[in-house]
Every structure is written in C-alpha cells, then in structure tokens.
N, C-alpha and C positions, 0 to 999 in steps of 0.2 A: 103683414102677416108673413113669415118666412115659412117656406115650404120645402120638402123634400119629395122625392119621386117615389111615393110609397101611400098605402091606403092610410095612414093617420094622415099626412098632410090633406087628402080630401075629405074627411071629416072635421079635421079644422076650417077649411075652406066652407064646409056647410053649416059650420057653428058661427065663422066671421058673415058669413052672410045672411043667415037668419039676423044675426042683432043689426047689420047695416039695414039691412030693407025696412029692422021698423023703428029705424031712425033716419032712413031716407040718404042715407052716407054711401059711399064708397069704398074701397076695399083696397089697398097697394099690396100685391101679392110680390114677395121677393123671394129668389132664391138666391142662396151664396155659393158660390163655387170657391170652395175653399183653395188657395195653389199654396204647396209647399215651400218652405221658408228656400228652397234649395233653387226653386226655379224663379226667373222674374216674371210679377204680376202677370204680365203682360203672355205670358206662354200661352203654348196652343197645349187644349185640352177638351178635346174637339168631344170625346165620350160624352163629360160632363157638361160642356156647355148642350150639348143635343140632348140629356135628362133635364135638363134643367128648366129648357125651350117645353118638352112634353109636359112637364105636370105644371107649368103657367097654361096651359092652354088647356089643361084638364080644371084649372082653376077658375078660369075663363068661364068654361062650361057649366062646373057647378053655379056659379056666381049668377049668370046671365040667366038660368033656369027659374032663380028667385028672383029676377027684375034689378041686378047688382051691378053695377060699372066694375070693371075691373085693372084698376094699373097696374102692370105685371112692369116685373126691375129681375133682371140680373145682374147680382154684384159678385166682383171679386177682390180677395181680402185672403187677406194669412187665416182670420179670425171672424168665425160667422156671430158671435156674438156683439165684437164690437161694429161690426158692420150692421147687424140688425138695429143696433143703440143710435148711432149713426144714420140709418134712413128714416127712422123715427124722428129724429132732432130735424134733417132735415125736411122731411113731409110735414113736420108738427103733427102729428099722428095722436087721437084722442086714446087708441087702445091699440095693445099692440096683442093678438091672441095665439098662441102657441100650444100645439098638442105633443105631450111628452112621455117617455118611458119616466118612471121613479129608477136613480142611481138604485144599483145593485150594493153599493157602498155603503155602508151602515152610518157614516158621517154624512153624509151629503145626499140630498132629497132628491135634486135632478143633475142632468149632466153639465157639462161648464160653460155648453153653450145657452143655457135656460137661466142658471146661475147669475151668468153674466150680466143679462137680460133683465132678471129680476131687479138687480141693485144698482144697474145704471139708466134702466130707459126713463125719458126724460118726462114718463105718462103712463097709466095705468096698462098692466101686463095679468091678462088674461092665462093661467094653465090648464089647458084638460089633461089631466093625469093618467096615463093608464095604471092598470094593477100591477107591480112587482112582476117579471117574471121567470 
C-alpha cells in the first residue's frame, strides 16, 4: 500500500486494514521518495525521507488499532509507480489498495502514478477514488 503524508493516505491505511484483519493478512505500507532524474538515487533528501518515516508510523498506528502487523518500506525511485509495481512483484502482494484524486484531465481517470499501477501490478489493485475537484 503506498502512502503519502496527507489524510487520504490514512484513510487508505484504514480501508487496507479493515480487509487485512478479516482475512487475518498483513499490510506492507511503502512510501516512495521520488529523487529527480538530475540527482543520483542515492542523494540526501533528509525533508522527504523524515515525511516519509512520519506517515509509516502514522500507518503503523492506524494498522496496530485494528489488530494489523505492519511492514513499513521506504523506497527510492525516479518513478513511484514502477516502484509500487515493483514491491508488489516483490512481496507477491495479494492486493495492492490505493486512495486517489480523479485526473482533472478529461482523458485520463487518475494521475500516472495510479495509471501506472493499474496496468502493470502483477495482482489485484484496489482505488478509492475521491470526487473531482
């Protein structure tokens, strides 16, 4: 379940953990720390790694309130998309559930990192959709 540091990702969090608990499952909570194609992977980006650390442990908290284990990952990656396809393949992940704005874009439903997600994870992909706004 990839997360960001904002109240949808903790409604996601309370949406993958209700279906874990009543299937008795676990939760692998990731965030990506996206670095720009300009810096190498490996850069310090001390902000984003410390938002990244708070809402796994805010995930944590949801999770643990329902009775939920929680594997918290931070990854980094040019592309939060293929990185989310990517820890899925690797976990072998039964569901992968994501909470999303609808693109403002009249072609396109969600943004490229949902997108992404949708047509490569290697398992069933979960959206809770907000309204347009």
């Amino acid at each position: 379940m990839p997360l960001l540091a904002d109240e949808e990702s903790e409604t996601a969090v309370a949406l993958a953990a209700e279906l874990a608990a009543d299937r008795g499952s676990r939760i692998t909570a990731v965030v990506v720390v996206e670095v720009p194609p300009a810096l190498p992977l490996e850069a310090h980006m001390f902000e984003e790694e410390a938002a990244a650390k708070r809402a796994l442990e805010e995930a944590r908290a949801i999770a643990y309130a329902r009775g939920v284990d929680v594997r918290a990952r931070v990854l980094r990656a040019r592309d939060a998309g293929e990185a989310i396809v990517e820890e899925a393949e690797r976990s072998q992940a039964d569901l992968v559930v994501l909470r999303a704005p609808r693109s403002r874009r009249r072609w396109r439903v969600f943004g490229k990192t949902v997108e992404h997600v949708l047509r490569h994870a290697p398992c069933r992909v979960m959206v809770d959709a907000l309204p347009r706004g």
